[in-house]
VOLUM-468160 format. One record per residue (C-alpha): x, y, z negated. Coordinates in steps of 0.02 Angstrom, whole numbers, always signed. Each point is the difference from the previous one (the first is absolute). Last residue first. Layout:
[node [X,Y,Z]]
...
END
This chain:
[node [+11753,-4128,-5349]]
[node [+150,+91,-87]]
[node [-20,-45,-183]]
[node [+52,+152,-137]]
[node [-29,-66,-188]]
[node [-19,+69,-162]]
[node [-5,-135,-144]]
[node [-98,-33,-157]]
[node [+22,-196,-57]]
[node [-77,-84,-161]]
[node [+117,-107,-78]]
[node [+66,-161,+88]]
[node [-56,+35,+178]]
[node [+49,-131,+113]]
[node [+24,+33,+172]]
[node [+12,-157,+123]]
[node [+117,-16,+164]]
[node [-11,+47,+170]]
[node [+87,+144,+58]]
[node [-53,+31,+196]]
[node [+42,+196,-17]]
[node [+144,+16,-115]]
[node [-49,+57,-182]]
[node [+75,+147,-58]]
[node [+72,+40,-192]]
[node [-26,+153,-110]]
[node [+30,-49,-190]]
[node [-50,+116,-128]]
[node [-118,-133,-95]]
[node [+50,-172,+21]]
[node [+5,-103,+128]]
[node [+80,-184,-1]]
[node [+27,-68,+171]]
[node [+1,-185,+33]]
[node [+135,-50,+139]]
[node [-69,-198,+66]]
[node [-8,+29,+164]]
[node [-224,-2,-27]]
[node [+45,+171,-77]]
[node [-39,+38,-174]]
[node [-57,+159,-59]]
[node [-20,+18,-193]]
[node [-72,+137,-81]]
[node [+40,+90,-165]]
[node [-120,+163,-72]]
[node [-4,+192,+59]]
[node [+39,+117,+161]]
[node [+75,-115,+116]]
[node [+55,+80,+140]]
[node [-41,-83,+180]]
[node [+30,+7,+182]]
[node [-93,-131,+109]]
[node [+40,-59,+187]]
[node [-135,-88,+80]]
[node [-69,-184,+38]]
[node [+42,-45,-187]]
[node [-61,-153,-71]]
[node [-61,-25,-199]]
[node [-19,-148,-82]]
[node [-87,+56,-170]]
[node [+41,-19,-189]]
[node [-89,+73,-122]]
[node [+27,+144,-157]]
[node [-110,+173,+47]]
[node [+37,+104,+163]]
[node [-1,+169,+42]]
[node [+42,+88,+157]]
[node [+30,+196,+45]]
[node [-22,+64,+170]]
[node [+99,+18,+183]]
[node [-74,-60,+149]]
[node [+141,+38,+176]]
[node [-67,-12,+164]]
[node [-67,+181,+36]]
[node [-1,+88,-182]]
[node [-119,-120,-106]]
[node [-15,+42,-199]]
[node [-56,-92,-171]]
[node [-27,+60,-158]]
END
């Protein structure tokens, strides 16, 4: 499912175990619905996410996400 209302995307995201450098030109609001991820910011913090947790990522985070068991998550990103 996956929705666009003006400037903000909304929609569900699944992703299998890997490791990917991701980089962040907007702001991102997420719930995690299933699994363990791990976001790590090129700062050094690393982020473990597990399912329940709501977190935001700043726009202009750079950093990798690992996904250590497969990943379901809702997310809102305003584009």
């Amino acid at each position: 499912m996956e929705e666009v209302a003006g400037d903000v995307h909304s929609g569900i995201w699944q992703a299998t175990p890997g490791k990917w450098r991701v980089e962040y030109a907007e702001g991102e609001f997420c719930h995690i619905f299933s699994a363990v991820s791990i976001l790590s910011e090129d700062e050094g913090a690393a982020h473990t996410l597990r399912a329940g947790d709501f977190f935001a990522i700043r726009p202009g985070f750079r950093g990798c996400w690992e996904v250590v068991e497969t990943t379901r998550k809702a997310d809102a990103i305003k584009i």
